[in-house]
C-alpha positions in Angstrom: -40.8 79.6 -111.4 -40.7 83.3 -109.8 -36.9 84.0 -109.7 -34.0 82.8 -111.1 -30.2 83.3 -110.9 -29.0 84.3 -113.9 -25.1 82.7 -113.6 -22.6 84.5 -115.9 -25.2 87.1 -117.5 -23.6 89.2 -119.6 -24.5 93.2 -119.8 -24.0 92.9 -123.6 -27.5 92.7 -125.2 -25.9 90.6 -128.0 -25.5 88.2 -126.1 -27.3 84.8 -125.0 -27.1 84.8 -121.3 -28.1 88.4 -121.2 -31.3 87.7 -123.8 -32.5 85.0 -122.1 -32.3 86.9 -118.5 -34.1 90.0 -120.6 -36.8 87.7 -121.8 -37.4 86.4 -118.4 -37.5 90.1 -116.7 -40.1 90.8 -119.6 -42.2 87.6 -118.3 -42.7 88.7 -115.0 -39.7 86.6 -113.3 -37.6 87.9 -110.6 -33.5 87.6 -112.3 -31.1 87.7 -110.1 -27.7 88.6 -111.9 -24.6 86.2 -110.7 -21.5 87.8 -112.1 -18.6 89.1 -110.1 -17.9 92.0 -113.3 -21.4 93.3 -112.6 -23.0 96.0 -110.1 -26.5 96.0 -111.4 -28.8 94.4 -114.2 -32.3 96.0 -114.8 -31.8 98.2 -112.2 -31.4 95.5 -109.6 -28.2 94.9 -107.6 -25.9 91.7 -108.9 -24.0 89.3 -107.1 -20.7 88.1 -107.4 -21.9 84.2 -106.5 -24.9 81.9 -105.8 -23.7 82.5 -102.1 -23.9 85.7 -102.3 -27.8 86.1 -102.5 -29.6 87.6 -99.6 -32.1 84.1 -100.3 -32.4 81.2 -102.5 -33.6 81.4 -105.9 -36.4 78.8 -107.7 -33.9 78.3 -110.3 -30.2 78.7 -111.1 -29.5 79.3 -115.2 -25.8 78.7 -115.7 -24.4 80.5 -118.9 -20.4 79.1 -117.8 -18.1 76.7 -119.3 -18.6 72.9 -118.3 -15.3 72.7 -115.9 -17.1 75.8 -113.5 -20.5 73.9 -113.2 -19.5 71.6 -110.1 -18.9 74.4 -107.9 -21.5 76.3 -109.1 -23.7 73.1 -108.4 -22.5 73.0 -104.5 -23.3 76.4 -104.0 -26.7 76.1 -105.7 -27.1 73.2 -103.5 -26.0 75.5 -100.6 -28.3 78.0 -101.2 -31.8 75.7 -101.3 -32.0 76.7 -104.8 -35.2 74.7 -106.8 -33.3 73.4 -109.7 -30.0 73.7 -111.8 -30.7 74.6 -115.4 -27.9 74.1 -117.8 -28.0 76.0 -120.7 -27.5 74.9 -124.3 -24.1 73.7 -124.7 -23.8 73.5 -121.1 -23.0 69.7 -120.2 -21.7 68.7 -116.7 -22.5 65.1 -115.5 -20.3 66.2 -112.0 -22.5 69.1 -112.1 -25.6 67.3 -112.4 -25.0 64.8 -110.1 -24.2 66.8 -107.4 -27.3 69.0 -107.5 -29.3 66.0 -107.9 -28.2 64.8 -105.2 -28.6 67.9 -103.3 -31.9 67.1 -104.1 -32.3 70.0 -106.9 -33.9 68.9 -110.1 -31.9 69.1 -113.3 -31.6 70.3 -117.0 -29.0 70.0 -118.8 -28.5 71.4 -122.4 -31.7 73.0 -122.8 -32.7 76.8 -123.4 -34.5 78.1 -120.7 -36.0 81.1 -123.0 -36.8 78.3 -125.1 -38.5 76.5 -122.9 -40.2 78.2 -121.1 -42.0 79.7 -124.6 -43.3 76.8 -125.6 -44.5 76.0 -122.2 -46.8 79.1 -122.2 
């Protein structure tokens, strides 16, 4: 994993999406920020949506309620993303199955920070 999309980072460090996208920045990983609120995260531009991105992404973390993970799924999908990673909490069978079938892997309801520490 070299970059990941970062969907509905917050700019408040108190907060879950934006620790986990800090903790990935201090890894080494490319984030790319997906919120529509945002101009810039770590000094890099943000986007408004997965469609936005100038190119696709290894990985697309979604920190969003369960009822916006469908279309966030199609447009990961759209984008020749690597995989859809849904955070904890975050449970969307629609959501899975379409970016399964897109042919993305999935996780669902899993930390990536997490994860990815005890992977190391």
């Amino acid at each position: 994993m070299r970059s990941v999309a970062v969907v509905g980072v917050s700019p408040r460090p108190d907060r879950p999406s934006h620790q986990v996208a800090r903790y990935l920045h201090e890894q080494g990983i490319e984030v790319v920020a997906v919120n529509p609120n945002l101009d810039e995260l770590f000094g890099r531009p943000a986007y408004p949506s997965l469609l936005a991105l100038p190119r696709p992404v290894d990985v697309v973390d979604v920190f969003r309620r369960q009822e916006a993970v469908p279309p966030i799924a199609e447009q990961a999908v759209a984008l020749g993303a690597g995989a859809l990673w849904l955070q904890l909490g975050v449970v969307s069978e629609e959501g899975a199955r379409i970016a399964a079938d897109g042919g993305l892997d999935v996780v669902v309801d899993l930390c990536l920070k997490v994860e990815h520490a005890l992977r190391r």
